[in-house]
LUMPA-352982 format. One record per atom (N, C-alpha, C): x, y, z. Coordinates in steps of 0.1 Angstrom, whole numbers, plus 5000, padded with zeros to 4 digits. Layout:
XYZ;...
# end
This chain:
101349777199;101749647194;103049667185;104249597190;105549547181;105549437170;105549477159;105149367150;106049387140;106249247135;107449177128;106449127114;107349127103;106749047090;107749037084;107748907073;108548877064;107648817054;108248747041;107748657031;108748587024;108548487018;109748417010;109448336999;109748326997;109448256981;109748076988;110248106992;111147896994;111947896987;112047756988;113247716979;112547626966;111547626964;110847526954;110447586941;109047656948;108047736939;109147826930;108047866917;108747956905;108148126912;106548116918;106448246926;105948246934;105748356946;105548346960;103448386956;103348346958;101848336955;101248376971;101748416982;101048436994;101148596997;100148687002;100048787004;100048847020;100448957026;100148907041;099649107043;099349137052;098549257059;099049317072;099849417074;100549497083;100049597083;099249657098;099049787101;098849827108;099649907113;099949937132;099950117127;098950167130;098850337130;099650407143;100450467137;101250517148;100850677156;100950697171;100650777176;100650947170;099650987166;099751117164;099551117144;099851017138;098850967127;097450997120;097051037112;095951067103;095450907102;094350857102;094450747100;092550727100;091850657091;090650607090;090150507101;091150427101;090850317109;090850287129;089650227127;089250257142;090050147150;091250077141;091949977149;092950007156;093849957163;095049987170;096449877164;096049787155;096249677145;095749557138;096249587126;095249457118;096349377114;096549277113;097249167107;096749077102;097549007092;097248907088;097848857075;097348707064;098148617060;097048547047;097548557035;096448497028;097748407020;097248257014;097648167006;096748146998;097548226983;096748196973;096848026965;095947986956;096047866951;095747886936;095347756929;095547776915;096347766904;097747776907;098547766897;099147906892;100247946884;100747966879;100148206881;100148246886;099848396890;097748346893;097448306892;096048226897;096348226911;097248196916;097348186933;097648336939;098448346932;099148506933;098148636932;097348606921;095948726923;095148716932;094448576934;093748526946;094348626958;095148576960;095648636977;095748736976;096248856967;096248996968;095749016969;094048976959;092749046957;091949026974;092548906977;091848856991;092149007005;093549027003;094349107011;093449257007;093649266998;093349426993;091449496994;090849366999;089849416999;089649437013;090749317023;090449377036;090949517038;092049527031;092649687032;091549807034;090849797022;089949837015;088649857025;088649767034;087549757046;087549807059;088849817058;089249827080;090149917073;091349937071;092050037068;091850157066;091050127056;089950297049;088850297049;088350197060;087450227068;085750227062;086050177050;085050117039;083850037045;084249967053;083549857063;081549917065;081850047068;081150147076;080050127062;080450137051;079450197043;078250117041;078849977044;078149847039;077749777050;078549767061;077849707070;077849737087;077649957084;076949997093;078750017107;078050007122;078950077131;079649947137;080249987148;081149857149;080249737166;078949777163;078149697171;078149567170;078649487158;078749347159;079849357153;081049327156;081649337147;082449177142;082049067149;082148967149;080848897130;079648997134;079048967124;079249037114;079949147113;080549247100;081749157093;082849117104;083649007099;083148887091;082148827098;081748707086;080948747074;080548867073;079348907061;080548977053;081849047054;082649047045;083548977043;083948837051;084748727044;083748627032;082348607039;081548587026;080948677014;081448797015;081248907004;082548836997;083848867002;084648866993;085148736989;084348646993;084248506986;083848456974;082548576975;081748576965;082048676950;082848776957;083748866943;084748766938;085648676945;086748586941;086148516936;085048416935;084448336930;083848376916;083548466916;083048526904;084048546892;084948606899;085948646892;086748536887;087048456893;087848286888;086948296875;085548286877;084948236863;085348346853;085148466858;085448556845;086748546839;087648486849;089448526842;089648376837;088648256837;088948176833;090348086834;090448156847;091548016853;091647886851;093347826846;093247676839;093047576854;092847646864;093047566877;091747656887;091347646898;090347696909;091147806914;090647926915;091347986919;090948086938;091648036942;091648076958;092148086969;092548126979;093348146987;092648137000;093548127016;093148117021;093348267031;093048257041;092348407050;092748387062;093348457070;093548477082;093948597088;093148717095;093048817095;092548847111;093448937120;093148917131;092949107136;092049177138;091749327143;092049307154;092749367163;092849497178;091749597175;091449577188;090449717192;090449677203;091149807209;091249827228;091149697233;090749597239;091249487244;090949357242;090549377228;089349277220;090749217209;090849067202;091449057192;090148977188;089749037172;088848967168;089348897155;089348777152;089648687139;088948647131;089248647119;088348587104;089248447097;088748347100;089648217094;088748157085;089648137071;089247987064;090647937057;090647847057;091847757053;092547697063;094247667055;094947607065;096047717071;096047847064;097047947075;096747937088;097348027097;097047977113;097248117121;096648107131;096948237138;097048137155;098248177155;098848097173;099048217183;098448167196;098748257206;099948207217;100948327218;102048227227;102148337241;101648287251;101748377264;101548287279;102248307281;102548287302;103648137298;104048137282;105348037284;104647947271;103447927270;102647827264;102247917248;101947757240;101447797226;100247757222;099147817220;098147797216;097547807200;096947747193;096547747180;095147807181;094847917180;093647947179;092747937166;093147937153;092447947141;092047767144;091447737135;091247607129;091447557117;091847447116;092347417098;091347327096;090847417081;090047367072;090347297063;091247167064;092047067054;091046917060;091146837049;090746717052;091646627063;092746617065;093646597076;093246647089;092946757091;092546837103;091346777108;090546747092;089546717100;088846577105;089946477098;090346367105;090746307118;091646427120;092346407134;091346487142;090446547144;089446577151;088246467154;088346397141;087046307143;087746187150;089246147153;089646077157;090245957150;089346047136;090445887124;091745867127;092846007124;094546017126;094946057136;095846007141;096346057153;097046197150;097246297154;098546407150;099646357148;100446277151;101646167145;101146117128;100246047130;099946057115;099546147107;099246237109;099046377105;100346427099;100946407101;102346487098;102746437085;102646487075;103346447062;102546367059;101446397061;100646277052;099646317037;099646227031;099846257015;098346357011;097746357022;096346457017;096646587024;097746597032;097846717038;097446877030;097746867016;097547047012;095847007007;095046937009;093546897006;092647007017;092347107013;091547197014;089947157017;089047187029;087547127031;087247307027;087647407028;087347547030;088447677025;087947727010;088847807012;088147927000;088548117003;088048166997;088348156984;087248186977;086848176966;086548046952;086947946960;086547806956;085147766951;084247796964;082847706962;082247886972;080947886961;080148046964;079747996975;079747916983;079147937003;080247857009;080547977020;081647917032;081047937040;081447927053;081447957068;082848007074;083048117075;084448137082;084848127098;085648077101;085448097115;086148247124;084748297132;085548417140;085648347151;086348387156;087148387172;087148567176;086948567191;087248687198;087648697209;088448757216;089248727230;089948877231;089748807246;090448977251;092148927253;092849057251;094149047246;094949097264;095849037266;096749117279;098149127273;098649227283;099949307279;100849147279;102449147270;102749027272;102548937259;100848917258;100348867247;101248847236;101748707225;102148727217;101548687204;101348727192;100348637179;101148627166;100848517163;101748437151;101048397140;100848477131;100048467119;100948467108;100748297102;101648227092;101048187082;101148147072;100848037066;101447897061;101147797056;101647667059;102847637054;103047727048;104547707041;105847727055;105247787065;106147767079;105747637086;104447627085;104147527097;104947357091;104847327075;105147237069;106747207076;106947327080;108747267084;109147257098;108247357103;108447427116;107447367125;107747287136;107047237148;106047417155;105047397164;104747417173;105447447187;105947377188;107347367201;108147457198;108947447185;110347537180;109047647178;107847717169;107847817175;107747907183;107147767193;107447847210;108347927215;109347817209;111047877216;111347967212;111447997197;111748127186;111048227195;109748217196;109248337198;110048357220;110148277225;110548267238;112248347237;112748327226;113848397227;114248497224;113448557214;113548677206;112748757210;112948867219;112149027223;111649087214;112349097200;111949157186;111349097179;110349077178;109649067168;109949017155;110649137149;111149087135;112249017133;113149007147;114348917143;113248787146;112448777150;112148627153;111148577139;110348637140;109748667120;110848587113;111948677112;113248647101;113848477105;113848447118;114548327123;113548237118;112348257123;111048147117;111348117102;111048187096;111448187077;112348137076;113648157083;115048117080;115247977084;114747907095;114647757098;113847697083;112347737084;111347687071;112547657059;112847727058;113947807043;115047627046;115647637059;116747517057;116547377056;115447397064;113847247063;113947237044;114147257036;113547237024;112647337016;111947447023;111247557019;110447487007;109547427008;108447376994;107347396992;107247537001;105847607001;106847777002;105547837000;105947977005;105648007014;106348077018;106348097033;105948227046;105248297048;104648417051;104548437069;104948527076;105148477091;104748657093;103748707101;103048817105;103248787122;103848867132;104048827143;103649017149;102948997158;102349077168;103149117183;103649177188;103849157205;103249267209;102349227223;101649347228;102449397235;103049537237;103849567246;104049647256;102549717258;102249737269;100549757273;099949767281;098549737288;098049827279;096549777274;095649837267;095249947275;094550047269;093650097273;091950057277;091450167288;090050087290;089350067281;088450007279;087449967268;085950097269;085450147259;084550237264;083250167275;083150067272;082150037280;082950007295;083850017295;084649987313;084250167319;084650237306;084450377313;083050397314;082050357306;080950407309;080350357323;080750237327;080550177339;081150227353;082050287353;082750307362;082350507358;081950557349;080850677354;079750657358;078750517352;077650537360;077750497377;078450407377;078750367393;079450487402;079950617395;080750697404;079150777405;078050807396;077150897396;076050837409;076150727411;074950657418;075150707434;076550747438;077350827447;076950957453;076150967462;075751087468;076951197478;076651327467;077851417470;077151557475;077651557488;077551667497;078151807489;077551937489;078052057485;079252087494;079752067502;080752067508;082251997502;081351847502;082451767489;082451817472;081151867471;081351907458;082752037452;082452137463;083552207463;084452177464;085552137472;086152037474;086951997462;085951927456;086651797445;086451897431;085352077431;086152137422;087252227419;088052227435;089152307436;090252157431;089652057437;090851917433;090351967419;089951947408;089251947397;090352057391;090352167394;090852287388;092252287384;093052247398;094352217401;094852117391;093952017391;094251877384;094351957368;093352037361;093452067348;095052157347;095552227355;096452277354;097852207354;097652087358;098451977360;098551907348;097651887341;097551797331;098051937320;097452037318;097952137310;099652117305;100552127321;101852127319;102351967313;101651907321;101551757318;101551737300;100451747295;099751777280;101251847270;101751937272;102652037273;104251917269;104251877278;105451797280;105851677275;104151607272;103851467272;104151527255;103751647249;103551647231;104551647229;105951707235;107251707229;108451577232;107551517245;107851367240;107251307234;106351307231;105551207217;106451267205;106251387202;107251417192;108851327192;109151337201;110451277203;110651137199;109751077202;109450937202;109050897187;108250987183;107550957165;109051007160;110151087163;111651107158;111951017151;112050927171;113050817170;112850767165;111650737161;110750567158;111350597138;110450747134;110950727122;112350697115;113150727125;115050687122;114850567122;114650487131;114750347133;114550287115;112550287115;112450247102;112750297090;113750397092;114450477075;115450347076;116250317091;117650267089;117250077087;116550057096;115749897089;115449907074;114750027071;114349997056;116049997047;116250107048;117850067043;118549947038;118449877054;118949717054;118149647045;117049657046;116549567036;116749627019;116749747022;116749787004;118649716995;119649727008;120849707003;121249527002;119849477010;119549317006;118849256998;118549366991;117149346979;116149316982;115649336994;114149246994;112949427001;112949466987;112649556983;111249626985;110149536989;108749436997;108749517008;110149477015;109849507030;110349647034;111349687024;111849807023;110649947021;109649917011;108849987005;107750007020;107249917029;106249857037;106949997045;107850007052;108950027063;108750177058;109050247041;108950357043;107750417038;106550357038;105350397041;104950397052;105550367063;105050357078;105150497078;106750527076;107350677079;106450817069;106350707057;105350897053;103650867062;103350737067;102050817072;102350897090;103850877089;104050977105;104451107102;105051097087;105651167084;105351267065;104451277061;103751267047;104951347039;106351407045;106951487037;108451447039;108251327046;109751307045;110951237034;111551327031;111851317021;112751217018;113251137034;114651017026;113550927021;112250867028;111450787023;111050797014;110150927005;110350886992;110950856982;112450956988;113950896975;113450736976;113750676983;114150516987;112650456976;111850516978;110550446977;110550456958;110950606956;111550606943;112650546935;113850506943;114750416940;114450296935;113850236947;113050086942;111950106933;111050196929;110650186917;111050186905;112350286906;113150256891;113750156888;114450056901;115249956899;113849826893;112649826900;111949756895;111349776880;111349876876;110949946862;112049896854;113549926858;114949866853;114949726849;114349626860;114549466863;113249456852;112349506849;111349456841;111649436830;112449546822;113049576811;113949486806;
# end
């Protein structure tokens, strides 16, 4: 998976109160997590760093879960994992909830969730709120989350048409969101993913400006990922920007691998297969040959993967760059933590990573 992210403040708000989740473990990687990527998009609420804790704390516990693989301790192997997803979006509803009361927030303090796992050909999703997770593939856009707004759920029941829907004065009116009211329902979604596949995980500070259609196109014209990320934000941004604005974009970019249960089916159907000692020989001279094939194969394949983890790290030293000599220092930091988990000793990434700490130590002062 090729994946793009940005954030923005807008043009309105005094702070960016939305948090978002990027993790794509790269080939040859140390890594806890049994995913192939996790993405995702929280909108905090509340008021005044109230919104801003919300969402991080929202973010940091999924980290905390699927990332480092925490998940395991609490709620067991990845046998349901549709039911592990809702039993920890209502756990951490229930820490946010609690916690509003202890920090005594002058406003409700909560944010909304949209969090989507890869695993081999599975995308599994955790939604409450009005962020959104869209699927754009064979030319078409599809909305897969559901919005938990009073508006949404109007135009479902047939009260508003989607034309009235649009700017209408109850639109940021929340029916569902974490850490508000101690019992939700979140909704999962699961679906198998094909090469191609594209996923758009925003929050409403894009959608408020940005049609459905023009996302289409954006993402229809842009190969990259992150240049299309950056274009989305940058329309929102000339629309008026009166929300913050958060855009997590996914592209699958080439065919999953089989699922274990495809291989386990396709061993027991090769065993049910009655094999002559004649064939058996046979297929362990093919057998022998073949390991000596894959040997040289194995051999060749490591020093292009090497090659490839090279290039890939250049790439993100020289992206982070750009963004460090644009200030947006967020994405710069993201970019050279990709490179020390390929890389745990590479040393331009930490300068850089040290740079922007001083300059932020500097700006505080």
């Amino acid at each position: 998976m090729a994946v793009g992210f940005g954030t923005s403040q807008g043009q309105v708000r005094e702070i960016n109160e939305d948090s978002l989740c990027v993790f794509t473990p790269y080939p040859g990687t140390e890594s806890t997590s049994e995913f192939l990527a996790i993405l995702g998009v929280a909108d905090g609420m509340g008021g005044h760093r109230a919104g801003d804790l919300a969402s991080s704390f929202v973010m940091e516990k999924v980290k905390m879960a699927f990332i480092r693989g925490q998940f395991k301790n609490k709620y067991g192997d990845l046998s349901d994992l549709a039911l592990i997803l809702k039993n920890l979006v209502k756990d951490i509803n229930q820490e946010l909830y609690a916690l509003s009361k202890k920090e005594k927030s002058p406003g409700e303090m909560g944010s909304t969730l949209t969090i989507g796992l890869l695993k081999e050909k599975m995308l599994w999703l955790a939604h409450v709120g009005d962020s959104r997770c869209y699927l754009v593939s064979q030319g078409k856009i599809e909305q897969l989350t559901k919005d938990h707004s009073w508006v949404a759920e109007q135009v479902r029941r047939g009260v508003l048409s989607p034309e009235e829907a649009i700017g209408h004065p109850r639109d940021n009116v929340l029916t569902q969101a974490v850490g508000i009211d101690p019992n939700i329902e979140p909704q999962i979604i699961y679906r198998e993913v094909s090469y191609g596949d594209r996923y758009v995980f925003c929050t409403d500070g894009l959608t408020r400006h940005v049609q459905e259609k023009e996302i289409l196109e954006i993402i229809n014209k842009k190969p990259n990922p992150q240049r299309a990320c950056d274009s989305l934000i940058e329309l929102a941004n000339q629309r008026g920007g009166e929300d913050n604005i958060t855009v997590v974009i996914g592209y699958i970019t080439s065919p999953l691998k089989e699922t274990r249960e495809e291989v386990v089916a396709l061993s027991e159907k090769r065993a049910r297969k009655n094999i002559t000692p004649a064939k058996l020989k046979n297929k362990m001279i093919v057998g022998i040959l073949f390991l000596v094939l894959m040997a040289a194969s194995f051999f060749s394949g490591f020093i292009y993967r090497q090659f490839l983890l090279a290039k890939k790290v250049d790439e993100l030293h020289r992206q982070g760059l750009l963004y460090y000599e644009k200030g947006e220092f967020a994405k710069a930091t993201l970019l050279m933590e990709s490179i020390l988990k390929i890389d745990k000793r590479n040393k331009a990434a930490q300068e850089l990573i040290d740079k922007i700490i001083k300059k932020e130590e500097r700006r505080k002062e």
